[in-house]
C-alpha positions in Angstrom: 10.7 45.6 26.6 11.7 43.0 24.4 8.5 40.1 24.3 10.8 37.2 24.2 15.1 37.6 24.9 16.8 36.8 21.8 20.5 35.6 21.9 21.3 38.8 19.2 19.2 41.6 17.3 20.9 42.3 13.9 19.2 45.7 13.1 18.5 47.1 9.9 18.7 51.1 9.4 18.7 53.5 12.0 15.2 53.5 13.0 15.7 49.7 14.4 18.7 50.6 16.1 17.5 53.3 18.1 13.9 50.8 18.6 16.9 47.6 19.6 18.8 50.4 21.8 16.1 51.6 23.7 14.6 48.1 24.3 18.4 47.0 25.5 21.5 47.4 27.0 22.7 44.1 27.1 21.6 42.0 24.2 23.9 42.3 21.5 23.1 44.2 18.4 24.8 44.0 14.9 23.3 47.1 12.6 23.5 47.3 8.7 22.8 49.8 6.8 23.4 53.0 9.4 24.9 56.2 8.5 27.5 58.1 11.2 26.3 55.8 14.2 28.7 58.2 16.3 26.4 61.3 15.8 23.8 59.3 16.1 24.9 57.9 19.9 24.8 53.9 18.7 28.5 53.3 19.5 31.0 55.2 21.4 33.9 55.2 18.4 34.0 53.0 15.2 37.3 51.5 16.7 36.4 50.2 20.0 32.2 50.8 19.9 32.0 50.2 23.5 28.8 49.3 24.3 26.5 46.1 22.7 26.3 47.4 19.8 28.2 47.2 16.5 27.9 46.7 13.0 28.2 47.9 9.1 28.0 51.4 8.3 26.5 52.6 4.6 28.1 56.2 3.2 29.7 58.9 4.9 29.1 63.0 4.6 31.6 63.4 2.0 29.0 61.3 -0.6 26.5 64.4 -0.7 29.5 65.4 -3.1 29.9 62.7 -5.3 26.1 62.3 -6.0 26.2 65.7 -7.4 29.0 64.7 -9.6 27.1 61.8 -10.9 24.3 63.7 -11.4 25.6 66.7 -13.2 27.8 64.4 -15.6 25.0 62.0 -16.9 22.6 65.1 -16.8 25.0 68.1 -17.8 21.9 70.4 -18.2 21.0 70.2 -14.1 20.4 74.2 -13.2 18.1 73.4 -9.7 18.2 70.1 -7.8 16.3 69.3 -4.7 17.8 66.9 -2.0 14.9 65.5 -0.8 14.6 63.6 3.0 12.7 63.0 5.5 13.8 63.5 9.0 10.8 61.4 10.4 13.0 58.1 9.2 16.1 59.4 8.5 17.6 61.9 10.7 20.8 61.8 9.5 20.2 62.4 6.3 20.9 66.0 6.0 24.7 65.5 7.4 24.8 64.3 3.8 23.7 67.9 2.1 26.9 70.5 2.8 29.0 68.2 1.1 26.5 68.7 -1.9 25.6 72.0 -0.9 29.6 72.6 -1.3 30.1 70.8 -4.9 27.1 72.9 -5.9 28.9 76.0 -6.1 31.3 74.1 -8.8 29.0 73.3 -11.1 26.7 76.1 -10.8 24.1 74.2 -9.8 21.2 75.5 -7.2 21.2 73.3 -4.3 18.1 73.3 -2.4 16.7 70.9 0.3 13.7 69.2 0.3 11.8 68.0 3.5 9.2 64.9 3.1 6.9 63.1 5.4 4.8 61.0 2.9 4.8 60.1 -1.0 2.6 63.0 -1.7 5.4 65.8 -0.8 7.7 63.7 -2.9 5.5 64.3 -5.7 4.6 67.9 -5.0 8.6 68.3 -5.1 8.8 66.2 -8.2 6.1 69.2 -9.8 7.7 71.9 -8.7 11.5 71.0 -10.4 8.9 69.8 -13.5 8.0 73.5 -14.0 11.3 74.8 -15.3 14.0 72.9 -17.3 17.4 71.9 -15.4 15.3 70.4 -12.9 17.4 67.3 -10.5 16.7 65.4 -8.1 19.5 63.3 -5.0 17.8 60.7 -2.6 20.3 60.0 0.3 19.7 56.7 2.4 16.4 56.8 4.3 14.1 53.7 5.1 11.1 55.6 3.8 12.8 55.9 0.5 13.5 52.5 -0.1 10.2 50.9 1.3 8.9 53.8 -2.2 11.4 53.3 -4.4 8.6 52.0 -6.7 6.6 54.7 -6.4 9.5 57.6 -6.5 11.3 56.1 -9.2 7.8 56.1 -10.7 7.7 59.9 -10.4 10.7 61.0 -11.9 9.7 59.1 -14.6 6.1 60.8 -15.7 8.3 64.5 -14.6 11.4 63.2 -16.8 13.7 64.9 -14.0 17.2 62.7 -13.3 17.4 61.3 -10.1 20.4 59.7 -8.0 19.7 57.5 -5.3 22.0 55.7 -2.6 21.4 52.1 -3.9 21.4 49.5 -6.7 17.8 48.2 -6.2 16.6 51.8 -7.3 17.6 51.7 -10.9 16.9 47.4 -11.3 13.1 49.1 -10.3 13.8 51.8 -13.1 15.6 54.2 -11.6 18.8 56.4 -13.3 21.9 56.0 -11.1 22.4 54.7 -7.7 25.9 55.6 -6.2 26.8 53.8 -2.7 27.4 50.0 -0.9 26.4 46.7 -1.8 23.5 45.7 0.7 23.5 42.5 0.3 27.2 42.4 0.6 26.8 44.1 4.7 24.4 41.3 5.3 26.8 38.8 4.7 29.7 40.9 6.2 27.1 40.4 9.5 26.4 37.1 9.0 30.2 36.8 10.5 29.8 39.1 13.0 27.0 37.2 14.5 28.8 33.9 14.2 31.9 35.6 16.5 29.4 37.5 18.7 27.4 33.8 19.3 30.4 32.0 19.9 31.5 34.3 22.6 32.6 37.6 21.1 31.8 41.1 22.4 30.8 43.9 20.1 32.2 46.4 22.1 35.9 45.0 20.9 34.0 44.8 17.4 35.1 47.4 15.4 32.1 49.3 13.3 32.9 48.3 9.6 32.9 51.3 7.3 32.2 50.4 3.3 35.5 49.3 1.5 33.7 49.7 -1.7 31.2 52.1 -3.6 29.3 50.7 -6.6 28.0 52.9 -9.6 25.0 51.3 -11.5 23.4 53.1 -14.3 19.9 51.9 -15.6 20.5 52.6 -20.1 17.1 52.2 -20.6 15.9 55.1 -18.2 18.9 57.2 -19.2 17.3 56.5 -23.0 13.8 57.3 -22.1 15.5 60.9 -20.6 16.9 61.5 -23.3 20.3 61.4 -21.8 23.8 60.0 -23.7 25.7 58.3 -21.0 29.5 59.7 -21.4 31.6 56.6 -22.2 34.0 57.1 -19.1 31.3 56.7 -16.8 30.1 54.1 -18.1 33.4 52.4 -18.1 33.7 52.9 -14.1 30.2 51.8 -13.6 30.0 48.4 -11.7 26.4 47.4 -13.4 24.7 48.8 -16.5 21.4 47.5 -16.6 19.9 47.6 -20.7 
């Protein structure tokens, strides 16, 4: 039960949707940041939702792939790289990994997923790929991840291992390369879908939004500190390159 009845819930990441879904059924919910909110029962279809809920998905499976690619061309050397997630916050997550576990194959890389609860598994991850060169590391979208990111980007620093993530505020906090949407972009795509819904619309004939646009930021200065030359066509594509 909801203390007080809001006129709308706008809903950030899965774990709120599923906390705004099981408090309601009839207060109207616009999500951000939410990955396959089919599979994860939030709407019926991303064409016609159904229900009162809709909103702004993040990435799709296929991006498992593509954060390999990113990975292995700014760090060429990868032999062993974990996917790390943690299904207490971020259930989903793993639909990203055959897609990477798929791409993996093509560049010879090992492919091996990694299961955290807390920051300390993080960093007994972090020492493990540390033991042996080649070592690599993805970071799908996951709330826990993000409320870190200080502290993660922190440790692939002091293990020098090259590290992915699904967002641009990782490498502006020092991280290498962050593949995926603009956030604050989806807030103000649902800042519209709040004004139609509160003048009278229904999200159930709100189609779920799905990201028109990936960015690519690259942090130089962490690339430097790795040791890493940035190949000039990639850094030609990237959106932000952060000296």
């Amino acid at each position: 039960m909801l203390p007080h009845a809001p006129d709308l819930i706008l809903a950030v990441g899965s774990p709120a949707v599923v906390v705004a879904q099981e408090a309601t059924r009839t207060i109207s919910v616009v999500f951000v940041g939410v990955s396959e909110p089919i599979a994860q029962g939030f709407v019926a279809s991303l064409a016609r939702p159904g229900g009162n809920i809709s909103g702004f998905t993040n990435l799709e499976r296929s991006l498992g792939a593509k954060w390999l690619e990113v990975l292995e061309e700014i760090a060429p050397h990868i032999a062993r790289v974990a996917f790390v997630f943690n299904p207490d916050t971020a259930l989903y997550a793993a639909s990203f990994f055959p897609a990477a576990k798929a791409a993996a194959s093509k560049y010879a890389v090992e492919l091996v997923a990694a299961t955290v609860h807390q920051i300390a598994d993080v960093e007994a991850v972090t020492t493990m790929l540390a033991h042996d060169p080649g070592g690599g590391l993805i970071f799908p979208p996951d709330p826990f991840f993000t409320a870190e990111r200080k502290s993660i980007v922190e440790l692939a620093a002091r293990y020098r291992l090259p590290a992915i993530y699904p967002f641009q505020f990782f490498p502006a906090d020092g991280g290498l390369v962050s593949y995926g949407v603009n956030i604050p972009a989806q807030f103000q795509q649902a800042a519209a879908y709040v004004d139609r819904i509160l003048r009278g619309a229904e999200p159930s004939n709100l189609p779920v939004q799905q990201p028109t646009k990936l960015e690519l930021v690259i942090n130089l200065k962490t690339a430097k500190t790795l040791g890493l030359e940035i190949p000039p066509t990639l850094l030609a594509l990237a959106d932000e390159v952060i000296e």
